[in-house]
N, C-alpha and C positions, 0 to 999 in steps of 0.2 A: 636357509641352509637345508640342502635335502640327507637326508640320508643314505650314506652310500655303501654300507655296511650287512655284513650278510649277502654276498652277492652271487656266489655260486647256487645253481640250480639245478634240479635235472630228475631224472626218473628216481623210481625203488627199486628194489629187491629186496627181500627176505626171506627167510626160510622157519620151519619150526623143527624141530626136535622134539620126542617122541620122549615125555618124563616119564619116569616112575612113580607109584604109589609108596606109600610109607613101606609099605611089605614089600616093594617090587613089583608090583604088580602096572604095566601101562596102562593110560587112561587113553580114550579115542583122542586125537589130536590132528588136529588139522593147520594145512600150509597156505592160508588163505591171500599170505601178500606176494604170492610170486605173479609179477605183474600180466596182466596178458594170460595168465591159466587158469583154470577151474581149482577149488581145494583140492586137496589130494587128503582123505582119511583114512587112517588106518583103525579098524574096529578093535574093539579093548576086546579079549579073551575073558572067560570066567573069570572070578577072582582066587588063583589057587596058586596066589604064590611064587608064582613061576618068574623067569629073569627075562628083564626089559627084552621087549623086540624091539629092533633096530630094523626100518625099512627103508629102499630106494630112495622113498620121497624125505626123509628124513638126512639132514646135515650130517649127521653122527655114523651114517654111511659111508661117505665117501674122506671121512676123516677130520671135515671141516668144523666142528668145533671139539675142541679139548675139554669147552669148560660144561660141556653138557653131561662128562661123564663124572662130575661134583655133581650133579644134580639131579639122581638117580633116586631120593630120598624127597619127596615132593611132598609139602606141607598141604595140612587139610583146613578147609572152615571146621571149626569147632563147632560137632552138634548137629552136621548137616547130612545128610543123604541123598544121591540122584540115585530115583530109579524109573526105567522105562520098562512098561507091562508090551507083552504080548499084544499085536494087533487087536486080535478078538477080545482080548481079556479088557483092553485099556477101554472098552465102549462100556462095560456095566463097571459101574461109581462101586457096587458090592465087595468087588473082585480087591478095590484099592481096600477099601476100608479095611477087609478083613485081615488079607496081606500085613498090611500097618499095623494092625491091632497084635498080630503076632509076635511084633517084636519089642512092642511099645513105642511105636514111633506115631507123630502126629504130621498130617501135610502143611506144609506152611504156605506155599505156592507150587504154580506151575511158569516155568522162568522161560523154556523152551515148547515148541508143540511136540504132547509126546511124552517129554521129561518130567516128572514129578518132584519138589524139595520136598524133605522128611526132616523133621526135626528129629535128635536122637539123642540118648546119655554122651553128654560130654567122655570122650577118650574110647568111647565103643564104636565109634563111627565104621571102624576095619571089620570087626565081628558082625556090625549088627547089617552091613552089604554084604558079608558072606552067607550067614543065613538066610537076608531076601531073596540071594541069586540064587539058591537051593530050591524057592517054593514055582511051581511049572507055569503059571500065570507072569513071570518078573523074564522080560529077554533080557539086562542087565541090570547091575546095583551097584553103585562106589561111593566112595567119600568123595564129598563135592573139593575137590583138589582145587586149592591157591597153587596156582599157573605162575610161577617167577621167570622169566628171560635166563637166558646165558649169565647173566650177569643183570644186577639191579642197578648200576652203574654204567655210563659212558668210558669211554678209555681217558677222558678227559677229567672227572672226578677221581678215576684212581691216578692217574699220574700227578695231581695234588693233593692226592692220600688223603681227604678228606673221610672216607672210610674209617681211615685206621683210629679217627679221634671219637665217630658216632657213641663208641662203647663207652670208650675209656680215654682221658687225658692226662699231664699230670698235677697233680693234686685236686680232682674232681671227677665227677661221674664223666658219663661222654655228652657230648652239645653238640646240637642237630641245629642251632641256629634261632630253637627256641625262645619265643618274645622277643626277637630282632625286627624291625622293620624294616626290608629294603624296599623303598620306590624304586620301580623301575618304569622310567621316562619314558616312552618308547610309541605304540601303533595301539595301545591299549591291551588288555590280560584277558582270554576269556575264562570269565570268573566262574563257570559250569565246569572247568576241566578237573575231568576226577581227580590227578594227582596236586593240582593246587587249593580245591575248594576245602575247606571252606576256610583255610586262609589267605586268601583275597579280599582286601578291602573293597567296597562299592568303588574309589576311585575319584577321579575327577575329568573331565574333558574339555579341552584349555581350545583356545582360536578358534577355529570356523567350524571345526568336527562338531554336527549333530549329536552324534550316540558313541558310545563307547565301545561298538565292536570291534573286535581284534581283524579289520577285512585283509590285512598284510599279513596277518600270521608270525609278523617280526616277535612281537610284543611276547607274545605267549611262550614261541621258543626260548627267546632270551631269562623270560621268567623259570623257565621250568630247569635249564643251567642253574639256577640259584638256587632252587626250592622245592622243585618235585619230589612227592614224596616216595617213599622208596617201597620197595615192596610191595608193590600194589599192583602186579602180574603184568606190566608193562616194562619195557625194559630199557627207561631210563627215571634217572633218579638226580636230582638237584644236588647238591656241594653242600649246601646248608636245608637240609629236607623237612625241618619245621618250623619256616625261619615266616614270616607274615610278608604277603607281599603286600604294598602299595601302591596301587597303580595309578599312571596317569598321563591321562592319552594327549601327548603331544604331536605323535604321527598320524598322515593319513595316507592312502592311496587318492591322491588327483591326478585328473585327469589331464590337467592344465601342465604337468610334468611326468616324465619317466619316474620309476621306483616309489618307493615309500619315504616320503619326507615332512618338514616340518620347519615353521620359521622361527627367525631366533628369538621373537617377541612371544611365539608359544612358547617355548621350549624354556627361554627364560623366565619365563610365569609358571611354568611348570618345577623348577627350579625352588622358586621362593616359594610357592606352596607346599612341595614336598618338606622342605627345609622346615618348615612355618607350621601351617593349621595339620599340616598331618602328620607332622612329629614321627619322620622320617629318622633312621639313624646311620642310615647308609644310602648313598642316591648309585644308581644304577644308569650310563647312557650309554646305549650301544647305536651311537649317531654321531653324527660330525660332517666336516665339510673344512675346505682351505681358504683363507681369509678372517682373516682376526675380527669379531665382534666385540667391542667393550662391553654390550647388554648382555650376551654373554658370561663373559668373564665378569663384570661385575655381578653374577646372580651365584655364580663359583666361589666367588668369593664371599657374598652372605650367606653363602651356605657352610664356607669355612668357620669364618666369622660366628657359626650358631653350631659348629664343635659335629659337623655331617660330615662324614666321608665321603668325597663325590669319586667314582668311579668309570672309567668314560672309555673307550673302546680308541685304538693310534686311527684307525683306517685301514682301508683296504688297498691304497695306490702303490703302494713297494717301493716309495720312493721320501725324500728325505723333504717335502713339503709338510709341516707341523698343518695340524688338524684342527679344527676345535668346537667343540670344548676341549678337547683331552690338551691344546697344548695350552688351556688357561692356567695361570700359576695358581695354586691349591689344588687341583686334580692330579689324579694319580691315572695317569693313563700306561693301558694296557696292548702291548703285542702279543701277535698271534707267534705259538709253535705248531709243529705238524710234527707225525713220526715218521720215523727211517730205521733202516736198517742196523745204522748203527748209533740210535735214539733221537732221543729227539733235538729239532733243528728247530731255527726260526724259521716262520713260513713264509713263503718267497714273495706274499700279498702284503706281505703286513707293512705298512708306513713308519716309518721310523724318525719324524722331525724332531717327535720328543717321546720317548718311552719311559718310563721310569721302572717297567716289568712288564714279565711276559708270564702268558698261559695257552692251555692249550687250544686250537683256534681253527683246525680242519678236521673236518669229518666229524661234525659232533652230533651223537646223540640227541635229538629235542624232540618236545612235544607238537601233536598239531595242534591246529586252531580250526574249528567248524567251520567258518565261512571261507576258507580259504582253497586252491583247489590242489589235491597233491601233488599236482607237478612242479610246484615250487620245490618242493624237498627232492634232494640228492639219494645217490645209492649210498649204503654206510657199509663201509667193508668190513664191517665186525658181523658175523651171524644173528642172527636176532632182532636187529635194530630195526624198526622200520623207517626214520626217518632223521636224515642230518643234514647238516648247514654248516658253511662254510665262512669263516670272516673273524676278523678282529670283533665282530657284535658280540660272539659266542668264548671270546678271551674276557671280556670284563667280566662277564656274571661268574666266571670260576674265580675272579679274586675278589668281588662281592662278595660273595657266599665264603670263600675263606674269611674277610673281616667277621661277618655275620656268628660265624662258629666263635672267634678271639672274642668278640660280644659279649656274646653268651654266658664264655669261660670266664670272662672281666666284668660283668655286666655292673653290678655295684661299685669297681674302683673308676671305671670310664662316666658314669654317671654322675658319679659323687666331684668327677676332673673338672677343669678347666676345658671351654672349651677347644683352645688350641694343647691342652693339653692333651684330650682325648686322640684327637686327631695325630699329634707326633706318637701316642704310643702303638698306634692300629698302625699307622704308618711303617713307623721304626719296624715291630712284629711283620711285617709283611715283606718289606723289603731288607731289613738288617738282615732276616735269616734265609733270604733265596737262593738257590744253589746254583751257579752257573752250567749255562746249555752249552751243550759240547757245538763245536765247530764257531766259536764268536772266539773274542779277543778277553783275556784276562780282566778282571775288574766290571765296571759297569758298559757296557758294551752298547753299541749304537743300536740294533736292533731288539737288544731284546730285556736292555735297563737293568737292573742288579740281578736280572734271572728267573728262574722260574720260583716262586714260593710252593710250600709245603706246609699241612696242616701240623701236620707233628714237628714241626719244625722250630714253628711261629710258636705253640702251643707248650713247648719247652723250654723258649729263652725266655716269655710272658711269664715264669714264673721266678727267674733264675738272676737273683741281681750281682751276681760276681759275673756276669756277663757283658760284656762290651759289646756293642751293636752299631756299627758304622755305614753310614749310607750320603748320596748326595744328592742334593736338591737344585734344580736350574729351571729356566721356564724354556728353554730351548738346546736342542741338541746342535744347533746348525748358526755359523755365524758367516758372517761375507769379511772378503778384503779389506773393501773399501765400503762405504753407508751409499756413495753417490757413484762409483767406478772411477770417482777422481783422487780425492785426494783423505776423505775425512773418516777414521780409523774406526772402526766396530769393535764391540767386547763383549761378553759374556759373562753375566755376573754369574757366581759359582757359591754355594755353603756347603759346607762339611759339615756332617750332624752327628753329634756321638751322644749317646745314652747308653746305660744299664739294661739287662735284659726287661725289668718292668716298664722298661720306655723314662725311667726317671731320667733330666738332663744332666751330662756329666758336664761341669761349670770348673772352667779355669783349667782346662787341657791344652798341652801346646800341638796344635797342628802345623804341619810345614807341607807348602806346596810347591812339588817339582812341576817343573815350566818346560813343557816343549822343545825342541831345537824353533828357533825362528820365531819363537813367541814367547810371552811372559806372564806368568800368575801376579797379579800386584793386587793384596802384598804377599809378598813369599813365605807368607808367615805369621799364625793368628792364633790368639785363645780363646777357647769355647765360651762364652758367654752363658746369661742363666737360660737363654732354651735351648743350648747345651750346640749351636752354631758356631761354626769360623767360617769368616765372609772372603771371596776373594774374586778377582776378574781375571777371564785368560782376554788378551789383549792379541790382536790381530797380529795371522802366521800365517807362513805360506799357505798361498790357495793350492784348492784340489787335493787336500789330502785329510787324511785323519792322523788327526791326533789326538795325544792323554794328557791332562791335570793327573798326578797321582799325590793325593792327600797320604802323609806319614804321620802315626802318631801310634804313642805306646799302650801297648795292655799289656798289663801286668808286667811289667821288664822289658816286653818285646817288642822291638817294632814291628809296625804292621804298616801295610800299605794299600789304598787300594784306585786304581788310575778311574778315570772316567775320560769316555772317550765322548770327541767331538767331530765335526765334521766342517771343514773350511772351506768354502767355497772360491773353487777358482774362475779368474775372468770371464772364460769360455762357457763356463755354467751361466752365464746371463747374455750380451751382445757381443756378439763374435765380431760386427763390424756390417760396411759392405759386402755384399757377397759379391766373389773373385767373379773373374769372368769366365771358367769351363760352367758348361751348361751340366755335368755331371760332380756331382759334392760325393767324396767318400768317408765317410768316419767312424767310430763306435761310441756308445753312450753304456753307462753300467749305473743300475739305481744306488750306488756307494760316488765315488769321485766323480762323476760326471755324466748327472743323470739326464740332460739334455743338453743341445748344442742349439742356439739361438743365431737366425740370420737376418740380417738387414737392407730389406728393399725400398727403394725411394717411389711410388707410383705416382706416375700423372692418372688425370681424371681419364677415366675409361679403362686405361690398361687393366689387365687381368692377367692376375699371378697362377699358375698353372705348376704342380709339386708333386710329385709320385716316389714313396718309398720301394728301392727294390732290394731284394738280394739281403733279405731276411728270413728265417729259417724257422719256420711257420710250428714247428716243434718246440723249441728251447730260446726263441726270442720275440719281443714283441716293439715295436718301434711305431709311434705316432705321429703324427703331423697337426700343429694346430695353428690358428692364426692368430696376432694381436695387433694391437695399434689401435689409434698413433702416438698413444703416450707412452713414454719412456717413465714413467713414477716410478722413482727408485725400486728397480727389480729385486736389489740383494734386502730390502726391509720385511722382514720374514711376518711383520703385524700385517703385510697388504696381501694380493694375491702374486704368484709371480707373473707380474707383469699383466696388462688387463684383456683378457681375454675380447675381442671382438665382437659385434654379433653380426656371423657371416651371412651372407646370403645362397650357400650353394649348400646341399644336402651335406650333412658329416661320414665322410671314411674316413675311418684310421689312417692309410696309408697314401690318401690321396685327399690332395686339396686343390680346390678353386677359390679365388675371388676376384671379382672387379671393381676396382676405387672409381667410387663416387665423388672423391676431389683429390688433388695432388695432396700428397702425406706421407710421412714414414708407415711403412708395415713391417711385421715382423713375422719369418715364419719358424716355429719351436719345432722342434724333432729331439721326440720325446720316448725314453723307454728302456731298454735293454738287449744290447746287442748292437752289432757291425751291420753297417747297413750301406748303398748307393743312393743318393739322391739328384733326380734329376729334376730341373728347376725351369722354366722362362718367364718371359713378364712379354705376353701379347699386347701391340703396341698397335692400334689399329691404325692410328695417325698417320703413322712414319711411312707408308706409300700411298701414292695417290694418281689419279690423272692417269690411271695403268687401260691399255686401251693395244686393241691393233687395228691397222687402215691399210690398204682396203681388208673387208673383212664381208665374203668368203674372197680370194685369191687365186690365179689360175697359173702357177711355176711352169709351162708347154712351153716357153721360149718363141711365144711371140712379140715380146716386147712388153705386151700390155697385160697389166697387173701381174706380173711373174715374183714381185716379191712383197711381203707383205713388213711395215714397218709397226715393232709391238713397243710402246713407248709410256714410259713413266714418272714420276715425279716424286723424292723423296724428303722426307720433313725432318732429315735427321743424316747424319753421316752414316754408312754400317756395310758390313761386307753383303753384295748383293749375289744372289746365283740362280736365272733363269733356267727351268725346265721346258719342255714343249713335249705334250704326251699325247698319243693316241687316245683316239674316244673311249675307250677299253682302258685306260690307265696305263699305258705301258710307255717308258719314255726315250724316244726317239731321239733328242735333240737338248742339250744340256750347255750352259755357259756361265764359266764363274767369273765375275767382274773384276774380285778383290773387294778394299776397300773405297768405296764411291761420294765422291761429294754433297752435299743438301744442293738440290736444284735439280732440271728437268735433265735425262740420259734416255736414248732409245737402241734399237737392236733390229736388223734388216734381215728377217728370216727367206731364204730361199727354195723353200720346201724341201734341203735337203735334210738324211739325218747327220747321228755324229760320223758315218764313215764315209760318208760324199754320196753316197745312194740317192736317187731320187725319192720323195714320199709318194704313195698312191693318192689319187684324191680323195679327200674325207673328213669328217669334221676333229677339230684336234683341240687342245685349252693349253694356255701360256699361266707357267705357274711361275710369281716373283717371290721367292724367299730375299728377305731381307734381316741380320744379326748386328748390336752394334758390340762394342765390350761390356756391356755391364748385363749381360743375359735377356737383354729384350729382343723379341723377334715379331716379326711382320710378313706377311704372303699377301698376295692379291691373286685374283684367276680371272684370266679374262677367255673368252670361246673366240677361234679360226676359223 
C-alpha cells in the first residue's frame, strides 16, 4: 500500500515583520524566505525608546498582517545581552572586557561573527543595553529578543481551539498533551528537530528501510501537526505541544514506486509494536491506499483490542472509494477541511468512503525535515509561515493531538478503563461534541462524519455527566444495489452509541430508526445495551443517491435526532454494459452520485482500444481514464478494489488511453472524476482488411487504351461500413467513395485517374486510403501507394 497522502506541493514564500522590543524599541530583522531574493535588513536604531519602524520590506507595510500589530511587545531570553563593538574596537579582547565589566555583565559566547552574548541581572536586560550603547567602543546592544511568528499556531490548531485549553480547562490546569504517547506511523520523525526534541522516542524501523531518516519529510511534518512545541520562535506549533512522540518508520521513498510509501506487512508490524512494546496510547497514520487488507485491519484491531486509539487519515482521492486503514472497523478516520470565505468547507481532495470526522487539511502549517529538499513544501497563505502541505495526512494529527490533550485531562480515569472502555470515551469526546461544517447536510454527513471537533468542546462534556453524547459508528459509508449486479441485496450494518458526557454507556435507552423512502433500517427499533449501542441494518435503496438512517431518542424529555448519511450506488457507477455504437460518449461524473461511468469492450487478440477525454474545463474539472480487465470480481464489494485495475502496456495520461489485447477478453474502460466530459472511443482492428493492393501500379489514365485505369482491391474479415480516399502525395484528397455497409469477402474499385468533379489528375504518385467501421466501435484503414 503506498501512501498517497500529503500530495500537494510546490514553492514558498514568506515574509518577516519588523517586532518590537519590550520598550518598543526594533530589533534588526531580516526577510530571508522570500524565494529567489537576497535578505532584506533593516538596521535597529539606538535603543531610546522610540515607536516600531515599519519598512517596504516589512508585511506590516503594505497591510498584510493584522496580527503583527499584537506583537509589538517581543519577549526577551532572560539574562541575556547581544552586543556588537565597533570595527576597530571589536580586534582588542580589552576593549570587551572592560566594556562588560562596566555593567557587570559576563560573555558567555559568540553565536554570530561580530556579535557577542552577555550574560546580565535577570529583568535588567532593557537597562543594562542601554548603557552599553552609551559607551563609544559598542555600534549596538539589545536584549537577545525570542523572535515569535505571526502567530505560534497554524490556522489549523486555532480553528480546533486547542489553544484555548493550553492554559486552562475545566476542572484542571491547562494540558499540552503532556505524557501522552502518540506513535506516529509514517516515513520516520527527524528526532534533532528543535521543536520536537527531545520528545522523540529513538523509534523503531520496520521492513526493508535501513535507517530511520525522515528522507520524505512526511513523517516529521505530520509529527509536528500533533506536537511541536510552541513558542520556540518558529511559527508553527503542534495541537498537543508536549505530547511524546513515538516513532516508527514504516515509510520510505523507493525507488521501485512514485511517492512515499509502505507495505501493509510494514505497516502492520508497525501497528502491533506501537500498540505493544512501545506503549503507544494513540497510533497516528497519515497513509492508506483502496483495497481492503485483513493484515491490516486485523493489526487495527489489536490495537483496538489493547484500549489504542488508531487515527488514520480518509485519503486524498475526493471520491467515495473507502481507504485503508482509515476504513478498518476500529479507526476513526479523518477528512480534510480548507477555509472559505464563508468558513470553513470540506476540502474538495478529501475521500469520503468512510469518514467518521473532519479537521483542518489544506494549507497547513508544518515543520521541515533536513534531508528533504524545500520544494516539496507549498506557499502558505498566512504571513509568516514558511512551509505547508496539503492532504487529509495533516487532518489526522489535529485530531490525534486533540485525543492526546482529553489524555492528559483524563489521564488516570482512561488508564484506570477498560480497554474498549477507554477507546468509546476518547471516542464519544471527540465525535459526540463536533460541530457541524457549514455547506454539508444535517447530522453526520458524508464528507466530513459528525464534523469538525473542538478542544473546549470535548474538554467540557469529558467532565459533565448530565450530558448526552450521541454518535454513529459503521465500517462503511457506501453500499451497492445489488452484491453481484444481479439479484443478491447489500446492507449496512449501522450502531447508535449513546453515553454521558464522561463517556459512561447509557444501558437500556430506546432508540428508533427512521428508514429512508425505498429502503429499510431493520430493526426499526432497539435499546442500548451495556456499551451503551443500538444495532441496526439500512437494507438496500435506490441507487445513485444519498440517503439518512436518522437515530431518535430522548435527552432529557426531548427528542433528539440525528440522521447519518450514506451513499447507494447506482448501476452505472460499476458496468454500464456494451458500449453503443457512436464513436463519441457524452456524460458527466460528480465525486457524490456518480463518481465514475464504467464501459465495456469485448477485444479480440491484437485490437487496440484507443480513448481521449475531451471538453473538460481544465480549471474546475478533472476526469480520467483508466483500464481494467478481464475480470468482472464483483465491482459493488467495497473489501476489493473497484474492479482490478490492469497492468497496461502504454505510458499513463489522464485523459487519454491505449491498449492492445494480447488475447480475446472482456476490457473495461472507467472514466473517472468530476465533471461533463466527451469521450471519443475505437477499438483498432487490424484484421478486418486485408489483400488491400492496386494493379497496375504506377498507371497511365492518356486514353490510349493501355493501363488507363488502375483496379485498388481488398478483402474484408468482418462485415462494416467501408469509405475509400485517394489523396495526393501532399495529403490532399482528390477522389473519395463511401460503399455503405459491405459484405466479409473480397470487393474492388476501378480508379480512372479522375477526381471527385470529373477533372482529369496530373500524373503523380498518390496513396489509396480504406477506412473501414463496423457497429460496435471498431475501426480499420489500410494504405496502399499509386
Amino acid at each position: 500500500m503506498i501512501v498517497g497522502f500529503g500530495r500537494r506541493f510546490g514553492g514558498l514564500l514568506a515574509g518577516a515583520v519588523i517586532l518590537a522590543t519590550a520598550a518598543g524599541a526594533p530589533a534588526a530583522t531580516a526577510s530571508p524566505f522570500v524565494t529567489g531574493a537576497a535578505p532584506v535588513v533593516t538596521p535597529a536604531p539606538p535603543v531610546t525608546g522610540a515607536a516600531p519602524v515599519v519598512t517596504p520590506a516589512s508585511p506590516v507595510a503594505s497591510g498584510a498582517s493584522a496580527v503583527a500589530a499584537r506583537r509589538f511587545r517581543a519577549a526577551v531570553i532572560p539574562g541575556e545581552v547581544l552586543v556588537r563593538f565597533d570595527e576597530a574596537a571589536s580586534r582588542e579582547p580589552p576593549v570587551l572586557s572592560r566594556v562588560s565589566a562596566t555593567v557587570g555583565a559576563t560573555v558567555i559566547g559568540r553565536p554570530l561573527r561580530g556579535v557577542t552574548r552577555l550574560a546580565v541581572p535577570r529583568g535588567q536586560e532593557l537597562s543594562v543595553a542601554r548603557r552599553l550603547q552609551a559607551a563609544p567602543a559598542v555600534a549596538y546592544a539589545e536584549p537577545n529578543y525570542r523572535r515569535e511568528a505571526f502567530a505560534e499556531e497554524g490556522w489549523g490548531v486555532r480553528a480546533v481551539k486547542a489553544d484555548q485549553v493550553w492554559d486552562s480547562t475545566p476542572a484542571r490546569q491547562g494540558v499540552t498533551g503532556a505524557g501522552v504517547r502518540v506513535a506516529v506511523l509514517d516515513s520516520g520523525v527527524q528526532r534533532d528537530q528543535g521543536q520536537l526534541a527531545p520528545r522523540v522516542t529513538p523509534g523503531k524501523v520496520f521492513g526493508r528501510y535501513g535507517d530511520d531518516t525522515d528522507n520524505c519529510g512526511h513523517g516529521t511534518a505530520v509529527a509536528g501537526v500533533v506536537a511541536a512545541a510552541r513558542n520556540d520562535g518558529v511559527p508553527v506549533a503542534g495541537v498537543a505541544p508536549q505530547a511524546t512522540i513515538v516513532r516508527g518508520k514504516v515509510l520510505e521513498s523507493d525507488p521501485r514506486f512514485e511517492g512515499c510509501g509502505g507495505s501493509d506487512t510494514t505497516i502492520a508490524a508497525g501497528i502491533r509494536w506501537a500498540a505493544g512494546r512501545a506503549e503507544a496510547d494513540i497510533i497516528n497514520m497519515s497513509l492508506g491506499g483502496p483495497g481492503y487488507s485483513a493484515t491490516l485491519c486485523d493489526a487495527v484491531a489489536a490495537a483496538a483490542r489493547s484500549g489504542v486509539l488508531v487515527v488514520v487519515a480518509s485519503g486524498n482521492a475526493g471520491d467515495r472509494a473507502p481507504n485503508y486503514p482509515a476504513a478498518c472497523p476500529g479507526a476513526v478516520s479523518v477528512g480534510a477541511l480548507r477555509r472559505s470565505s464563508s468558513g470553513l468547507r470540506p476540502a474538495e481532495f478529501s475521500s469520503f468512503g468512510k469518514v467518521d470526522i473532519a479537521a483542518p487539511g489544506k494549507a497547513i502549517p508544518v515543520l521541515g525535515a533536513r534531508s528533504v529538499s524545500p520544494a516539496i513544501y507549498s506557499d502558505c497563505p498566512d504571513p509568516g509561515f514558511r512551509r505547508c502541505l496539503t492532504g487529509t495526512s495533516f487532518s489526522a494529527p489535529h485530531v490525534a493531538g486533540l485525543a492526546a490533550l482529553l489524555f492528559e485531562q483524563h489521564a488516570g480515569q482512561l488508564r484506570a478503563a477498560t480497554p474498549a472502555g477507554r477507546l468509546r470515551m476518547l471516542r464519544q469526546w471527540l465525535l459526540g461534541t463536533a460541530h457541524e461544517v457549514g455547506g454539508t447536510g444535517a447530522g453526520v454527513d458524508l464528507r466530513t462524519g459528525h464534523g469538525l471537533p473542538t478542544a473546549p468542546a470535548a474538554a467540557a462534556a469529558s467532565v459533565d455527566p448530565d450530558r448526552l453524547l450521541a454518535t454513529w459508528r459503521t465500517s462503511t459509508r457506501v453500499i451497492a444495489p445489488t452484491r453481484d449486479l444481479l439479484s443478491e441485496r447489500t446492507s449496512a450494518p449501522l450502531a447508535a452509541v449513546l453515553t454521558d458526557g464522561t463517556g459512561r454507556p447509557v444501558e437500556g435507552a430506546r432508540v428508533v430508526f427512521e428508514s429512508p423512502a425505498r429502503g429499510s433500517a431493520t430493526p426499526s427499533a432497539a435499546d442500548t445495551g451495556g456499551r451503551g449501542e443500538a444495532r441496526t441494518a439500512l437494507r438496500s435503496t435506490r441507487g445513485g443517491s444519498i440517503v439518512a438512517v436518522t437515530m431518535g431518542y430522548l435527552d432529557d424529555g426531548t427528542t433528539r435526532r440525528l440522521p447519518l448519511h450514506l451513499y447507494v450506488l447506482a448501476r452505472d457507477d460499476n458496468v454500464r454494459g456494451v458500449a453503443g455504437r457512436p464513436s463519441q460518449y457524452a456524460d458527466e461524473v460528480d465525486p457524490v452520485l456518480d463518481v465514475d461511468d464504467v464501459l465495456r469492450f469485448r477485444l479480440r487478440d491484437g485490437e487496440t482500444l484507443r480513448a481521449r477525454v475531451r471538453g473538460v474545463s481544465a480549471v474546475s474539472e478533472y476526469v480520467e481514464l483508466f483500464g481494467f480487465g478481464p475480470s468482472t470480481t464483483d465491482v459493488t464489494d467495497f473489501s476489493q478494489p473497484i474492479l482490478r485495475e490492469d497492468t497496461l502496456e502504454a505510458d499513463y495520461n489522464p485523459r487519454s488511453f491505449v491498449f492492445t489485447a494480447r488475447s480475446t477478453a472482456v476490457r473495461y474502460l472507467d472514466i473517472f472524476g468530476d465533471g461533463s466530459y466527451r469521450l471519443t472511443r475505437s477499438i483498432e482492428s487490424p484484421g478486418a482488411i486485408g489483400a488491400f493492393s492496386a494493379n497496375p501500379s504506377p498507371f497511365t489514365p492518356n486514353g490510349d487504351g493501355r493501363a488507363d485505369t488502375t483496379r485498388i482491391a481488398w478483402r474484408l474479415a468482418a462485415r462494416g461500413r467501408v469509405r475509400l480516399v485517394i489523396r495526393e502525395y501532399g495529403g490532399n484528397a482528390v477522389r473519395s467513395v463511401d460503399f455503405g455497409g459491405e459484405p466479409v469477402g473480397a470487393e474492388s474499385f476501378r480508379w480512372n485517374g479522375r477526381g471527385d468533379g470529373g477533372r482529369a489528375r496530373p500524373a503523380g504518385r498518390y496513396t489509396a486510403v480504406l477506412s473501414w467501421a463496423d457497429g460496435e466501435g471498431r475501426v480499420a484503414s489500410g494504405r496502399t501507394e499509386i
